[in-house]
C-alpha positions as CSV (number, residue, x, y, z in Angstrom):
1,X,-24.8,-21.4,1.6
2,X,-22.6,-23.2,-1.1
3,X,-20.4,-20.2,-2.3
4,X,-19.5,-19.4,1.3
5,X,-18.8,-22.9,1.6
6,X,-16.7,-23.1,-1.5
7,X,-15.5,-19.7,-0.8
8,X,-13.9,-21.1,2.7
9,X,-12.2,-24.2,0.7
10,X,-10.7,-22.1,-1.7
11,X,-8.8,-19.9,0.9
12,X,-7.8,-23.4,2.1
13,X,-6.7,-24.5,-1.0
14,X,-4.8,-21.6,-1.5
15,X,-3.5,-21.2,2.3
16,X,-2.0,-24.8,1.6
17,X,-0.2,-24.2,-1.3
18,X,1.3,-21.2,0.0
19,X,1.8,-23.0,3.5
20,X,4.1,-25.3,0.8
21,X,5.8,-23.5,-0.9
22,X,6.7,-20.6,2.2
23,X,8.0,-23.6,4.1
24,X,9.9,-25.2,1.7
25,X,11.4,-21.1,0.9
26,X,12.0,-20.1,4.3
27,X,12.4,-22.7,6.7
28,X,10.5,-21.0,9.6
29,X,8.7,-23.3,11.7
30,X,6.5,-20.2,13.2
31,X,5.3,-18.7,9.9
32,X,4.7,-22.3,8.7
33,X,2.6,-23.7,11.3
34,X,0.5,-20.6,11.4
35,X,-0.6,-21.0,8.4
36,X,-0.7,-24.6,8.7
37,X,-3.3,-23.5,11.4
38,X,-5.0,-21.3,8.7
39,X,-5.5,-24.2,6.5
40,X,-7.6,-26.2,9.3
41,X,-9.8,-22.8,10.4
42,X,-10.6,-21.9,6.6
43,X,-10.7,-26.2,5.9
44,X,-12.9,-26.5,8.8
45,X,-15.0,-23.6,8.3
46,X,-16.0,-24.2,4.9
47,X,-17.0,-28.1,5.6
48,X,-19.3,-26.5,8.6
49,X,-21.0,-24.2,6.4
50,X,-21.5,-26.9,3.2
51,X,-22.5,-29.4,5.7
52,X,-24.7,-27.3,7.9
53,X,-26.3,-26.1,4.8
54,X,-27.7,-29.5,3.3
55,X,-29.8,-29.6,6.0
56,X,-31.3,-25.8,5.7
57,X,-33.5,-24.7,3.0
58,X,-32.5,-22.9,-0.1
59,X,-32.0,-19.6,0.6
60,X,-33.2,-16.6,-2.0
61,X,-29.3,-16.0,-2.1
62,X,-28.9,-19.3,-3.7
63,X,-31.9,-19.2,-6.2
64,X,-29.7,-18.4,-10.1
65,X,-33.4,-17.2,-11.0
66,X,-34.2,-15.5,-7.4
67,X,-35.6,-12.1,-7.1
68,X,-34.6,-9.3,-4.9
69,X,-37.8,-9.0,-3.1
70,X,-37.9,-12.5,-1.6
71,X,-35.1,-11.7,0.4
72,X,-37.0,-9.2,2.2
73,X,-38.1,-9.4,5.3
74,X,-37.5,-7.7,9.5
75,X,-33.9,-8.4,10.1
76,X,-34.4,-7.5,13.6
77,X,-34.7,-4.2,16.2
78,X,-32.0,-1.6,16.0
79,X,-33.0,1.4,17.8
80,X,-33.1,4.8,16.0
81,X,-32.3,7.5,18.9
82,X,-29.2,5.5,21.0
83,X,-26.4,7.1,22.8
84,X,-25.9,4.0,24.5
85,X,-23.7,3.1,21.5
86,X,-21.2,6.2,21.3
87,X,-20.9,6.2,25.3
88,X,-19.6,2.4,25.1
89,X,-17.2,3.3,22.4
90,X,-15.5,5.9,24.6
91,X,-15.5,3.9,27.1
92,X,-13.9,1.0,25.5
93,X,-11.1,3.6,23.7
94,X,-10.4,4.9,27.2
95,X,-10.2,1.3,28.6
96,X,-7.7,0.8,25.3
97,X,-5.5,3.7,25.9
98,X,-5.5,2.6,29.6
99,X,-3.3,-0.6,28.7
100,X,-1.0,1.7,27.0
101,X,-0.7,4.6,29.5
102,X,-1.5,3.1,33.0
103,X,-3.9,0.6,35.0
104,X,-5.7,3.5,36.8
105,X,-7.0,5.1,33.6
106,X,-7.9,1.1,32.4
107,X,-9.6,0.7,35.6
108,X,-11.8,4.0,35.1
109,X,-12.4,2.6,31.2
110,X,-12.8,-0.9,32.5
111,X,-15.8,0.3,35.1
112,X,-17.5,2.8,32.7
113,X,-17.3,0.1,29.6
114,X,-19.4,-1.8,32.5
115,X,-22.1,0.6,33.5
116,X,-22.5,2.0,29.9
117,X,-23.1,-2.0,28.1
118,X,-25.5,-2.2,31.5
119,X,-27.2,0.6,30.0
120,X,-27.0,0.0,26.6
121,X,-28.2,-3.8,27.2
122,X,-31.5,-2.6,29.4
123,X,-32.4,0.3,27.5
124,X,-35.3,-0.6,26.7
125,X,-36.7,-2.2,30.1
126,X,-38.0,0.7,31.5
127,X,-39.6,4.5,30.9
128,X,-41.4,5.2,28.0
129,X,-39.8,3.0,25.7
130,X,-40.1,-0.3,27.9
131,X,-41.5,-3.7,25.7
């Protein structure tokens, strides 16, 4: 986890340098403190990840001589056959457009983004297919 560590210092190296030099350019106090507040996230961000990762073992990532075979391994369930998926997409587009057209169509959106992550989330639970 050390070149994401480093990677996040960098940007916060170079968010601070351009923090300095767009304040001392512009003399807006809005662009300036947001990146300001970009310098802590990537500053912060980058100590978690080099400080977090002392304490993990060396991953096959950071192995200079590592193979791509011992990286292998299950990297979890995803289900080949879902509709679940497309079904809470359209239902969080039609929730979207709902905020831009009226609150009755972003109610409909709101309640089927609902019902279809319920489905989605406890697909598996039941029928055929249950664990």
């Amino acid at each position: 986890m050390r070149v994401e560590g480093w990677l996040f210092l960098g940007c916060a190296i170079f968010f601070g340098v351009a923090d300095i030099f767009y304040w001392n350019l512009s003399h807006d106090p809005t662009g300036g403190t947001a990146l300001a507040l970009a310098v802590g996230l990537a500053f912060l961000t980058g100590f978690y990840v080099l400080f977090t990762g002392r304490r993990l073992p060396r991953r096959p990532e950071d192995d200079n001589e590592g193979e791509i075979e011992q990286g292998t391994g299950e990297l979890g369930f995803f289900s080949p056959h879902s509709w679940w998926p497309l079904f809470v997409g359209m239902a969080a587009a039609t929730a979207a457009v709902g905020v831009a057209i009226g609150w009755w169509l972003f109610l409909i959106g709101a309640l089927a983004l609902l019902l279809s992550v319920v489905g989605f989330v406890f697909e598996y639970y039941r029928g055929h297919y249950a664990h």
